[in-house]
C-alpha positions as CSV (number, residue, x, y, z in Angstrom):
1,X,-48.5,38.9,-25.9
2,X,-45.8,37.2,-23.8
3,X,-44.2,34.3,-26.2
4,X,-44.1,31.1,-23.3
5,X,-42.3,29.0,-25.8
6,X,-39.5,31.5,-26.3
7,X,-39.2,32.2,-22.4
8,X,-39.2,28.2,-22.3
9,X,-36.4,27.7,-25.3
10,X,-34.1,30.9,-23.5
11,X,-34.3,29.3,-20.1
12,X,-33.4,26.2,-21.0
13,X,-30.7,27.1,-23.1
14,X,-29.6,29.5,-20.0
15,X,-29.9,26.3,-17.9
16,X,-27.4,24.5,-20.1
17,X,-24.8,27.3,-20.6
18,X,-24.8,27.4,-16.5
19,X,-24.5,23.5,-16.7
20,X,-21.6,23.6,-19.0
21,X,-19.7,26.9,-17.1
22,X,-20.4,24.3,-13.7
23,X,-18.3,21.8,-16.0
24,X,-15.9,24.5,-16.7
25,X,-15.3,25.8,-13.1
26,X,-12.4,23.8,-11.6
27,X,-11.2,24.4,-7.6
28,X,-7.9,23.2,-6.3
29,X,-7.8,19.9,-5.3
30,X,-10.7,18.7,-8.1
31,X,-9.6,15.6,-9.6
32,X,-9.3,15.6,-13.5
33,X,-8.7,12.1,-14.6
34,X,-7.1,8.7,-13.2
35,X,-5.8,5.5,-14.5
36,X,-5.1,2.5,-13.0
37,X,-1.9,1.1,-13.8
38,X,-0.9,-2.0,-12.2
39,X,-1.8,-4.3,-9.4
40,X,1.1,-6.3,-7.2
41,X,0.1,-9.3,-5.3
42,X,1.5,-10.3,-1.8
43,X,3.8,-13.2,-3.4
44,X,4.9,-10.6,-6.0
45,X,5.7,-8.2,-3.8
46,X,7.2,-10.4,-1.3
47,X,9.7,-11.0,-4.8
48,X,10.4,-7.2,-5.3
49,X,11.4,-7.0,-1.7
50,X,13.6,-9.6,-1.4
51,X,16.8,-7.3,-2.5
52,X,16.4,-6.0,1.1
53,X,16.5,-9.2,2.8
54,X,16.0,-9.2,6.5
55,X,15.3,-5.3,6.1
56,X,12.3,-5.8,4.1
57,X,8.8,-5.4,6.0
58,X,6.4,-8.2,5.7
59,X,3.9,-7.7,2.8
60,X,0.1,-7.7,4.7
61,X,-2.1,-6.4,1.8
62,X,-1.9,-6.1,-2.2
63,X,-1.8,-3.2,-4.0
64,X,-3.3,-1.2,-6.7
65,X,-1.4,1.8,-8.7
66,X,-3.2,4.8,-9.9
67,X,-1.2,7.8,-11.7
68,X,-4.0,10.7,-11.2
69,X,-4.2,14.8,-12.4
70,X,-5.4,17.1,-10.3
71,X,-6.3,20.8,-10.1
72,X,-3.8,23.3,-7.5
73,X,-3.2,26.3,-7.9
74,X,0.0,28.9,-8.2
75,X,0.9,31.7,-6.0
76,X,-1.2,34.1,-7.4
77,X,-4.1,31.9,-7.1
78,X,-4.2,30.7,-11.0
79,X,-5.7,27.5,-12.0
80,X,-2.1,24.8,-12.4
81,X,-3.0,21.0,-13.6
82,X,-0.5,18.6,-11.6
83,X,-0.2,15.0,-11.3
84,X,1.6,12.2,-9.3
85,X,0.2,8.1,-8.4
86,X,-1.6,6.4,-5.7
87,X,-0.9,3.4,-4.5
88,X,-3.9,1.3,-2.2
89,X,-4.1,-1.5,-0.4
90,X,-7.0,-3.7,-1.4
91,X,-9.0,-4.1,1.7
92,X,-12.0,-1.6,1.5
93,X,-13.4,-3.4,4.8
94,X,-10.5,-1.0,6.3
95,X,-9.4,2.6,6.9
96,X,-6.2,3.1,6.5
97,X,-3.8,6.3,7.2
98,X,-2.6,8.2,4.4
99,X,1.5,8.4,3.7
100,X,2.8,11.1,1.6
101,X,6.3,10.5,0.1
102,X,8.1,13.0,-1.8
103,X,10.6,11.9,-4.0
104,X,14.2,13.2,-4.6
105,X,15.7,15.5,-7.1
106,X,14.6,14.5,-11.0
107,X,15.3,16.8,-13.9
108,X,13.7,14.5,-16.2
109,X,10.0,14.8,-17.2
110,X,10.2,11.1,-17.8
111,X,11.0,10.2,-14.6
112,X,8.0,11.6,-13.0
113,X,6.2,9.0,-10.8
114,X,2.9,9.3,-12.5
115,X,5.2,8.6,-15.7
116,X,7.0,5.7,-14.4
117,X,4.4,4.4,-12.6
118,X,5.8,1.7,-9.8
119,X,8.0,0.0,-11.7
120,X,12.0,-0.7,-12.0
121,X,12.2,2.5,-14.5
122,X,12.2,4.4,-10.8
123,X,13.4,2.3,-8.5
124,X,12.9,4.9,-5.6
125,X,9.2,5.2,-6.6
126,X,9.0,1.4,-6.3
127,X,10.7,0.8,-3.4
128,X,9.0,3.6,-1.4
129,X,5.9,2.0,-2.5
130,X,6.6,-1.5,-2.2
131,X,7.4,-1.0,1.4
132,X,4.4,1.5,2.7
133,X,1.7,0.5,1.0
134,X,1.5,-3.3,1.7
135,X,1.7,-2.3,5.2
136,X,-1.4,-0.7,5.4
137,X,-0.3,3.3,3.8
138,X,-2.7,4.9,1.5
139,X,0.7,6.6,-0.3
140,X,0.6,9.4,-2.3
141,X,3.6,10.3,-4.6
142,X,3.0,14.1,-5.9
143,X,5.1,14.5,-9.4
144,X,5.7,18.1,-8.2
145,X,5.0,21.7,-10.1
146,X,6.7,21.0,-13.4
147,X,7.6,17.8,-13.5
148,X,6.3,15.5,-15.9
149,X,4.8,18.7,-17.7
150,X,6.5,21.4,-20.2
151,X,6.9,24.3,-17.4
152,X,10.1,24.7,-15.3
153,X,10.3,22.5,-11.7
154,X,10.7,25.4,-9.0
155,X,13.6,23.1,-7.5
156,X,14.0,24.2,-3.8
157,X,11.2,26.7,-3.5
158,X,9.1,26.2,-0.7
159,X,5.5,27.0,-1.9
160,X,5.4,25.2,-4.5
161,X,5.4,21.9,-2.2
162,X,2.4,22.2,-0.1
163,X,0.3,23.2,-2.6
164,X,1.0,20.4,-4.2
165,X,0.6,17.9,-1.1
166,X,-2.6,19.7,0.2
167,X,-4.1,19.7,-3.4
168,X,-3.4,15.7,-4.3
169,X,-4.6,15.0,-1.0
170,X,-7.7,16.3,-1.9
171,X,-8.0,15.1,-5.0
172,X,-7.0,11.4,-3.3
173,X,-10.3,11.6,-1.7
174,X,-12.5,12.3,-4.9
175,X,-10.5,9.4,-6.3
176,X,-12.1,7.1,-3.8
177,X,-15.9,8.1,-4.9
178,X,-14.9,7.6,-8.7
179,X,-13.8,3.8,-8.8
180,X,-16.0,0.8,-8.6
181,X,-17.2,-1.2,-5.8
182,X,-14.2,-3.8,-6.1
183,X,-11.6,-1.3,-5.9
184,X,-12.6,1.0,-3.1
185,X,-11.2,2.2,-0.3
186,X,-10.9,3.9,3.1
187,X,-8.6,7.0,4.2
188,X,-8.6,7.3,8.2
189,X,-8.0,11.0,9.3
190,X,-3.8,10.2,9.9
191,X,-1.5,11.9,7.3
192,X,2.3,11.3,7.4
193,X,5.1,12.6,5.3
194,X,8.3,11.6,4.7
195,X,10.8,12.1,1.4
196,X,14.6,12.0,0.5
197,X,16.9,14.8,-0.3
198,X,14.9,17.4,-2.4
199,X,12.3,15.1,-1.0
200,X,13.3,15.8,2.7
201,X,13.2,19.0,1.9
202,X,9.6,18.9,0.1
203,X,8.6,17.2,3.3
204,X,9.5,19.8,5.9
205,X,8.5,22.5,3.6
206,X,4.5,20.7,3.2
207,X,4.7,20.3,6.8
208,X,5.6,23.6,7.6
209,X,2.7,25.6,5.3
210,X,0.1,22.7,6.1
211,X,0.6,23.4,9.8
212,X,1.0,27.7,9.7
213,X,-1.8,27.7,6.8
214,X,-3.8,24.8,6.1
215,X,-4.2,22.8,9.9
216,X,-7.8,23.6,10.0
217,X,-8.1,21.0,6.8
218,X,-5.5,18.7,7.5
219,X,-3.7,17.4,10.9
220,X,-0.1,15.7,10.6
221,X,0.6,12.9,12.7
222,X,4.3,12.4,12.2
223,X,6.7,14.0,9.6
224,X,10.1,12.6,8.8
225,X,12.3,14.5,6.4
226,X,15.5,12.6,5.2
227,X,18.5,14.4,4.0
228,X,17.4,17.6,2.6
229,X,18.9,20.8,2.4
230,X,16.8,22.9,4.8
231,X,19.4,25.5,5.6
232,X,19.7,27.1,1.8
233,X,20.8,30.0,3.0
234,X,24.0,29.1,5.1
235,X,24.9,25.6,5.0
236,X,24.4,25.0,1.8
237,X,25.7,28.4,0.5
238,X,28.9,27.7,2.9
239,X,29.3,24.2,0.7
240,X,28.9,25.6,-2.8
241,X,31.4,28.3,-2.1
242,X,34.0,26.1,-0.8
243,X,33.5,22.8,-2.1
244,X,34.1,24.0,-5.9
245,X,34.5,19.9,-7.2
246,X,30.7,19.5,-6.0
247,X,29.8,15.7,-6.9
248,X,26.8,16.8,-9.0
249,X,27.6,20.0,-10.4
250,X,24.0,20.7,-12.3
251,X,21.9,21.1,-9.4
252,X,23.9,24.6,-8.8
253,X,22.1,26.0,-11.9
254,X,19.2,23.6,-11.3
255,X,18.6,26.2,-8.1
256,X,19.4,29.2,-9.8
257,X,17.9,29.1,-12.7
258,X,14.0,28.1,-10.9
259,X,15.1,30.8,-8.6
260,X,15.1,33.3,-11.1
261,X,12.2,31.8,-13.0
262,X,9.8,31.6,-10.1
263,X,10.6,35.2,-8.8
264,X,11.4,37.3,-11.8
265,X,8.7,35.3,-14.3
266,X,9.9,33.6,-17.2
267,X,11.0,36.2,-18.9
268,X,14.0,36.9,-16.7
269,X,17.3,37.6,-19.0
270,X,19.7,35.6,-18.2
271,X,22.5,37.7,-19.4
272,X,22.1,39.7,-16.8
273,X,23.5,36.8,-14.5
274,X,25.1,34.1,-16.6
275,X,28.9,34.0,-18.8
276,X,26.9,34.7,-22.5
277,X,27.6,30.5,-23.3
278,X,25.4,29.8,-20.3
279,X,22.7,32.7,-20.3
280,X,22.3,30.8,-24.0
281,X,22.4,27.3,-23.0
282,X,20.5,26.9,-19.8
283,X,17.2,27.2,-20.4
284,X,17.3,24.6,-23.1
285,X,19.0,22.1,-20.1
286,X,16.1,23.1,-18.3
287,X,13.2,21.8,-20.3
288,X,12.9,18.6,-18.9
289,X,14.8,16.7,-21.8
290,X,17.7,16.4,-20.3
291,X,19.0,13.8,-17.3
292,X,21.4,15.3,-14.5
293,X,23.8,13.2,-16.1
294,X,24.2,14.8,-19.2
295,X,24.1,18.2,-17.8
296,X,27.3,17.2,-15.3
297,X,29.2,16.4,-18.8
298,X,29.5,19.9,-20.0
299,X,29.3,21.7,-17.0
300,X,33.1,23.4,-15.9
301,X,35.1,21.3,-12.9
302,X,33.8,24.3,-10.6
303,X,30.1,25.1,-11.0
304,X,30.0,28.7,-10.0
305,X,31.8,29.4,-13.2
306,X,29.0,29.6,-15.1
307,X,28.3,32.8,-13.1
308,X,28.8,36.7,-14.1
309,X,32.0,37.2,-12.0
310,X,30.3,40.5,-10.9
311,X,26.8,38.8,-9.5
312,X,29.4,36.0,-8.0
313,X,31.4,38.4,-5.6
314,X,27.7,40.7,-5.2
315,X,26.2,36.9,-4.2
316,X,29.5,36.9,-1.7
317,X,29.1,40.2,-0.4
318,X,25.5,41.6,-0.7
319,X,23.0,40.2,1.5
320,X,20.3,41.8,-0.7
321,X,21.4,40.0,-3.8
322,X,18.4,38.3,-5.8
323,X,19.8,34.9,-4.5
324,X,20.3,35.8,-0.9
325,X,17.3,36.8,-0.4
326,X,15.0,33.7,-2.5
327,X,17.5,31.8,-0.7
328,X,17.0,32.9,2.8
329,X,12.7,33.0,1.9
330,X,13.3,29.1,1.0
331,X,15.6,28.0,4.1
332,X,13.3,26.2,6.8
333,X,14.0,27.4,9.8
334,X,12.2,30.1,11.9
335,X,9.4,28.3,13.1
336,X,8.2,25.5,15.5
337,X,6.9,22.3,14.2
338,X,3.5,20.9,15.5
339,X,3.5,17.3,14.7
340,X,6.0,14.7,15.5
341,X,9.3,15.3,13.4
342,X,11.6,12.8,13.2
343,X,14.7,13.9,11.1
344,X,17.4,11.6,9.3
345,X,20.8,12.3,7.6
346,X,23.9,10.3,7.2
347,X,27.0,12.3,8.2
348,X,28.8,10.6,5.3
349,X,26.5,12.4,2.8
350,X,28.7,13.3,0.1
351,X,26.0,15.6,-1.8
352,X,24.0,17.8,1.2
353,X,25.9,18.0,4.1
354,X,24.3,16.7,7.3
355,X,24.9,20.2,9.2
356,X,21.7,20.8,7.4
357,X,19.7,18.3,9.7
358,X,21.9,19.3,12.4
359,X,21.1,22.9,12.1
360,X,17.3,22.6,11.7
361,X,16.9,20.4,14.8
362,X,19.2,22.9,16.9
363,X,16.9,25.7,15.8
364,X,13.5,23.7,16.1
365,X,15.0,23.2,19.9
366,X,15.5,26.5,20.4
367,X,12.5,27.9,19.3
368,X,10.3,25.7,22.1
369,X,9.9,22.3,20.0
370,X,8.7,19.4,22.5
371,X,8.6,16.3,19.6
372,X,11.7,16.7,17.3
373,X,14.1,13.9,17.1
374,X,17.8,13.8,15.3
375,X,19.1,10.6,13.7
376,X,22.1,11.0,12.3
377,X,23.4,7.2,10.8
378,X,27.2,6.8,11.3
379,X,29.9,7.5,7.7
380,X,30.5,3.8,7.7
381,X,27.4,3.2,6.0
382,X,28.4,5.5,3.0
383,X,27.1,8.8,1.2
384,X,24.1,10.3,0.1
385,X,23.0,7.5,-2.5
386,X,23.7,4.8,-0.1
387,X,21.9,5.9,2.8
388,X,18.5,6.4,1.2
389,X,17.1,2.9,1.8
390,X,18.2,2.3,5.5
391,X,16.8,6.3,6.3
392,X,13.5,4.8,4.2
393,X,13.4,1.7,6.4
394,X,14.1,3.7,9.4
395,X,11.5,6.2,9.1
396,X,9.4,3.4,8.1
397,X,9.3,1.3,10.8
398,X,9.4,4.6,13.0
399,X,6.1,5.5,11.2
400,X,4.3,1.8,12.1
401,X,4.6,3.0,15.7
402,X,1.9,5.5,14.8
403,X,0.0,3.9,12.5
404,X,-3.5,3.5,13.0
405,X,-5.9,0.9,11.1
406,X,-9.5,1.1,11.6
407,X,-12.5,-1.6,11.3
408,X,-15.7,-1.1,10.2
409,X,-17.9,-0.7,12.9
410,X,-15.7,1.6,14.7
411,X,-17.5,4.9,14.5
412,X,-15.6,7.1,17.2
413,X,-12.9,6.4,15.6
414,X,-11.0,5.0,18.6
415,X,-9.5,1.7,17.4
416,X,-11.9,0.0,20.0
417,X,-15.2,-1.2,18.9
418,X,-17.5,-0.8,21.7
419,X,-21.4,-0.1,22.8
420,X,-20.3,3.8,22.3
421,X,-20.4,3.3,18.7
422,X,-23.5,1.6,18.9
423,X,-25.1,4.5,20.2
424,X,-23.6,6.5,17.4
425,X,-24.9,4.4,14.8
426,X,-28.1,4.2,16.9
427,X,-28.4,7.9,16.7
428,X,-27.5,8.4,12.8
429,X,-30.1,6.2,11.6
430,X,-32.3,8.2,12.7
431,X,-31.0,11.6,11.9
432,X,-29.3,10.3,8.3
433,X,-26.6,13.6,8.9
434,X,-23.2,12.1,8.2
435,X,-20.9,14.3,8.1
436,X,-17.8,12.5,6.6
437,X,-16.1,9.6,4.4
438,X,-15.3,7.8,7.5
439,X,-18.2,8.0,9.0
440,X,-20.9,6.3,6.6
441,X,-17.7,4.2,5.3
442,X,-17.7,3.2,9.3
443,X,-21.0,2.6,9.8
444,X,-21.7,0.8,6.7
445,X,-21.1,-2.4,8.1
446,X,-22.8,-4.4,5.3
447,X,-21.1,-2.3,2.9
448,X,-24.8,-1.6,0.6
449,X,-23.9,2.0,0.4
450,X,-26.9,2.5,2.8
451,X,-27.3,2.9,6.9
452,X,-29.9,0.8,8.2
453,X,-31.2,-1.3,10.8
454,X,-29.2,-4.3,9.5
455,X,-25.7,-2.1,10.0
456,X,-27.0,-1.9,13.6
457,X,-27.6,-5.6,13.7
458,X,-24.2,-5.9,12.1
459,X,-22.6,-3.6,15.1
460,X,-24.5,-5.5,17.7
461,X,-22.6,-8.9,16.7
462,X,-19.4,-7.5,16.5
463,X,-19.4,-6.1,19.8
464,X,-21.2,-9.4,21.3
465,X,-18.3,-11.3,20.2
C-alpha cells in the first residue's frame, strides 16, 4: 500500500531543501545587505561646499548614503562578496542618471568608501559626493576587489574593475526595490564614469570591458578618466626606470606584488623576485594594515632596489618577463572607445606623468575615435594632489551637459511629456506587460505602486497644462 503521508512529509521536506538551496544560490550582481548611513540636507551641504567657493555647484536635492555588499565574481567565474556606497537624491518623483566614480589609490582597508562612509575621514569620497549627487547623480562609489576586505587589491589590473562596476550597478538596482516608500528612487537608463588617478585608470578600464563585453546590459553616455596611468607598459615603465627618487615609492611594489598575486595565485614565492628582506616583508605591507605612508618610511631612496638585481636587468631586457607581459595585458590602449571620453591630466603631475593621457588620446585618434577629447590643465596649477578637485569640477560640469532628468509621466523616455506617452500608458493598462523599472516607475503617476485609469487621468493633466 502506497504510504500518502510519507510521500506528503518527503515532498515537503524536498520543497524546503529546494527553498533553502534558492536562498543559497547567489548570481553576480545580487545584493547581500545595505545600510543607510547618513543623510545631508541642502543647507548642510551648501556648508560642506563652501571650501570651494565660487567652484562649488549649487546644491538642488538632499541626499541619502548607503554603504551596500554585493555578489561579482572573479575571473574564473567564482562567487567574490564586494562592497562600496550609494549616495541618492531624495526626489523619487524623478529619474535620475547614474554616476560611477572610482576613487584613487588606497592601501588601507579602513579607508574604503563603504568604511568611511561620506564623511571628512575621506575627503575625496565626500567631495565627489557632495558635488554629484545634489545635482541630480545616482553615484556609485565601488570599494574595489580587496579593499575594505582581507584579500589583496589587484592594484592596476584591468579586470578586476569592470566587474566590479557592472556588478554594483546591478546590485544598485535591487537596492531600489528593498527600501521603503520614503526613501525610493529612480535610475534613468544614463551611466557615466569618471575617477582620479588609480581611479582614472579604473574608469577607462570599466569603460573599456563594459563596452567590448557587457554593452548589450549597459550603455555609457560619457566617460572621463582623470590622471591615471593607462600606458603601464611604456610611460610609466619609462618613469620608474629613470625617475629613481619617485615621490611615492610604495606604489612600485604596490603594482608588483598584485601583479604577481593575481597571475601566479597567492602562493607565488617571492624569493624568486625580491632581495630576501623584502620577499619577507611585503606581504605583511600588503594586508591592508598599513597606510602608504608608513610603507614610504622604510622603503630605500630608489624603489627598484627592492628587486632581484637579476629579474631587474631581465625586466630591462626581456620583453617576456612576468612583468612585461601583465604590464602590457593591463595598459589601455588598443582599442576604440564608444561613448563620449573626455580625458584630464595636469602636465604638472608630479606622481603619473601626463604622457599617459597624452598617449591614450593619440592612440584612441589613431585607431578611428570620433568623440575623444584631451584636457590637459597648465603646471601653474600644481601636481598630482592639487589638480584633483579642479579635474573633479571640470569633468563635473562637463558631465551636466549630458545629464538627463526625467518626470513622471514621461514614458518614452524623451524628456518631453507629450500625447505619445499617453498612448503608451493608454496601451499598458490594458496589456499590464511592463517591461522595466522606468517604465511602471514612469507611468505610475500617482505613485500607488499600481497602473490604472487614474495614472491616465494623471497624464492627461499634465499634458493639458
Amino acid at each position: 500500500m502506497i504510504n500518502i503521508v510519507s510521500i506528503k512529509l518527503k515532498t515537503n521536506y524536498l520543497i524546503k531543501f529546494l527553498f533553502c538551496i534558492s536562498l543559497i544560490k547567489s548570481d553576480p550582481g545580487d545584493l547581500i545587505d545595505f545600510n543607510e548611513r547618513n543623510t545631508f540636507t541642502i543647507e548642510s551641504i551648501e556648508i560642506l561646499l563652501g571650501s570651494l567657493g565660487e567652484l562649488a555647484p549649487s546644491p538642488i536635492y538632499p541626499i541619502s548614503v548607503y554603504d551596500i555588499s554585493y555578489e561579482s565574481h572573479n575571473q574564473n567565474g567564482t562567487i567574490d562578496t564586494l562592497s562600496g556606497l550609494v549616495s541618492i537624491p531624495q526626489n523619487y518623483s524623478k529619474a535620475f542618471p547614474i554616476a560611477v566614480y572610482n576613487h584613487g589609490t588606497i592601501i588601507l582597508d579602513s579607508q574604503a568608501p563603504s568604511i568611511t562612509g561620506m564623511s571628512i575621514e575621506n575627503f575625496e569620497i565626500l567631495l565627489a559626493g557632495l558635488v554629484t549627487t545634489p545635482s541630480g547623480f545616482i553615484t556609485l562609489f565601488p570599494d574595489y576587489k580587496g579593499i575594505g576586505d582581507p584579500s589583496f587589491h589587484p592594484y592596476i589590473i584591468s579586470e578586476p574593475h569592470t566587474l566590479s562596476v557592472i556588478n554594483m550597478l546591478r546590485s544598485v538596482k535591487f537596492l531600489n526595490t528593498e527600501l521603503n516608500s520614503q526613501n525610493k528612487f529612480q535610475y534613468n537608463n544614463q551611466i557615466f564614469l569618471l575617477g582620479y588617478s588609480d581611479g582614472g585608470y579604473a574608469t577607462l578600464a570599466s569603460q573599456k570591458g563594459i563596452e567590448l563585453f557587457y554593452d548589450h546590459e549597459f550603455q555609457i553616455t560619457a566617460s572621463f578618466p582623470m590622471a591615471g596611468p593607462y600606458d603601464l607598459a611604456g610611460t610609466m615603465v619609462d618613469y620608474f626606470l629613470s625617475n629613481p627618487e619617485y615621490s611615492q615609492p610604495y606604489y612600485v611594489p604596490y603594482v608588483l606584488t598584485s601583479h604577481l598575486w593575481y597571475y601566479q595565485g597567492l602562493e607565488v614565492n617571492f624569493m624568486d623576485y625580491f632581495n630576501p628582506f623584502w620577499a619577507d616583508t611585503l606581504p605583511s605591507l600588503f594586508d591592508g594594515s598599513h597606510s602608504g605612508a608608513e610603507i614610504n618610511q622604510i622603503m630605500p631612496e630608489n624603489p627598484l632596489d627592492i628587486i632581484l638585481p637579476d629579474v631587474l636587468e631581465d625586466f630591462i631586457n626581456n620583453e617576456d618577463n612576468i612583468f612585461n607581459q601583465t604590464f602590457r595585458e593591463n595598459t589601455l590602449l588598443g582599442w576604440v572607445p564608444n561613448s563620449p571620453t573626455h580625458i584630464y591630466h595636469g602636465i604638472g603631475d608630479d606622481i603619473v606623468p601626463y604622457q599617459n593621457a597624452q598617449i591614450v588620446y593619440d592612440d584612441f585618434l589613431n585607431n578611428g575615435a570620433e568623440n575623444v577629447e584631451l584636457i590637459l590643465f597648465p603646471e601653474f596649477l600644481g601636481g598630482h594632489s592639487q589638480l584633483a578637485p579642479i579635474c573633479l569640477i571640470s569633468g563635473f560640469n562637463t558631465m551636466l551637459n549630458y545629464q538627463i532628468i526625467n518626470e513622471k509621466g514621461d514614458v518614452d523616455n524623451n524628456t518631453i511629456i507629450d500625447f505619445s506617452d499617453f498612448l503608451l500608458l493608454q496601451s499598458e493598462i490594458l496589456n499590464q506587460d511592463l517591461s522595466s523599472s522606468f517604465l511602471f516607475w514612469s507611468m505610475d503617476l500617482d505613485s500607488d505602486y499600481f497602473i490604472s485609469i487614474f495614472d491616465l487621468l494623471l497624464l492627461s493633466d499634465i499634458i493639458d497644462t
